[in-house]
C-alpha positions, 0 to 999 in steps of 0.5 A: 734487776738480774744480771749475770758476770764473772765471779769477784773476790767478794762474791767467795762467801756468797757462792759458798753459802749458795753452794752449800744451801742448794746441795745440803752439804760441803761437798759441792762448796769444797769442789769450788774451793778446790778448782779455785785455788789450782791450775784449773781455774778459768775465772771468766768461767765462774759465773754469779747471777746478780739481782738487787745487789745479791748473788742468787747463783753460781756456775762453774765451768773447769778444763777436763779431756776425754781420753783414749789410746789414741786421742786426748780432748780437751773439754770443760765439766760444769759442775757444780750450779746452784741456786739460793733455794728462795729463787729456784724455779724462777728461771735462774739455773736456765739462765747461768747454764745458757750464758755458761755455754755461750761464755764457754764458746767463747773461749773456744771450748768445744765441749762441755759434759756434767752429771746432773738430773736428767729431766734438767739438762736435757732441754738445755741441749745435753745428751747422755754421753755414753751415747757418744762413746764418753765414759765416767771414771766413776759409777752414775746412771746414763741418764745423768752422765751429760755432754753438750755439743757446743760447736755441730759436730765437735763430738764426731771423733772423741770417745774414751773417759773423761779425766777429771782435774786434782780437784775433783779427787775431793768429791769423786 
């Protein structure tokens, strides 16, 4: 039985482990800790994937804006989302992010943006953010710098950079 939920106290060491199994380093594990422990941790957004008693998955969802001289937008980075290597390709990923996004909504966020592969988020509704006038604060390919668009036209106005909370100063 799989089942997705917010994470709890006693799934810390499992989305470490998870974390650092699926992106080979500590980088992405220190990130999770990092927006755990500040202000910008929405707990309802730290989403496992559950199946046969074992966490198998992990999402994470925190507050960015996009900034331009004139506007300031509230929107959420996904960032990051592994997966135990033994289970990827099993449709799990697809799962977390899609009931991420519906959570997200939720919630009221309107956008959510994430540097990730390219052939991957496309089909889960992301698309390259410069397209839209949203620029990274830091160097990535177009084709990996996302936005997805929870609401039909949330996108109609914002332009600017995206600002990233403390916590990704870490990683960034």
């Amino acid at each position: 039985m799989t089942h997705i939920r917010p994470e709890q106290p006693e799934d810390i060491a499992s989305i470490d482990e998870i974390t650092r199994l699926a992106f080979e380093g500590e980088e992405e594990a220190k990130l999770i800790v990092a927006i755990r422990n500040s202000d910008y941790f929405i707990p309802k957004l730290s989403l496992v994937t559950v199946q046969n008693n074992r966490v198998v998955g992990h999402i994470l969802f925190s507050p960015i804006t996009i900034e331009s001289p004139e506007t300031s937008v509230d929107a959420l980075a996904l960032a990051p989302m592994a997966v135990v290597p033994d289970f990827q390709n099993k449709g799990i990923g697809t799962k977390l992010v899609k009931h991420g996004l519906e959570a997200c909504k939720k919630l009221g966020y309107t956008i959510v943006i994430v540097v990730g592969h390219p052939e991957y988020y496309p089909r889960l509704g992301f698309k390259p953010a410069r397209e839209y006038g949203i620029e990274a604060p830091f160097e990535v390919p177009d084709d990996a710098f996302l936005v997805c668009e929870l609401f039909s036209g949330a996108l109609k106005k914002v332009r600017g950079m995206v600002k990233y909370s403390p916590a990704f100063d870490s990683v960034i």
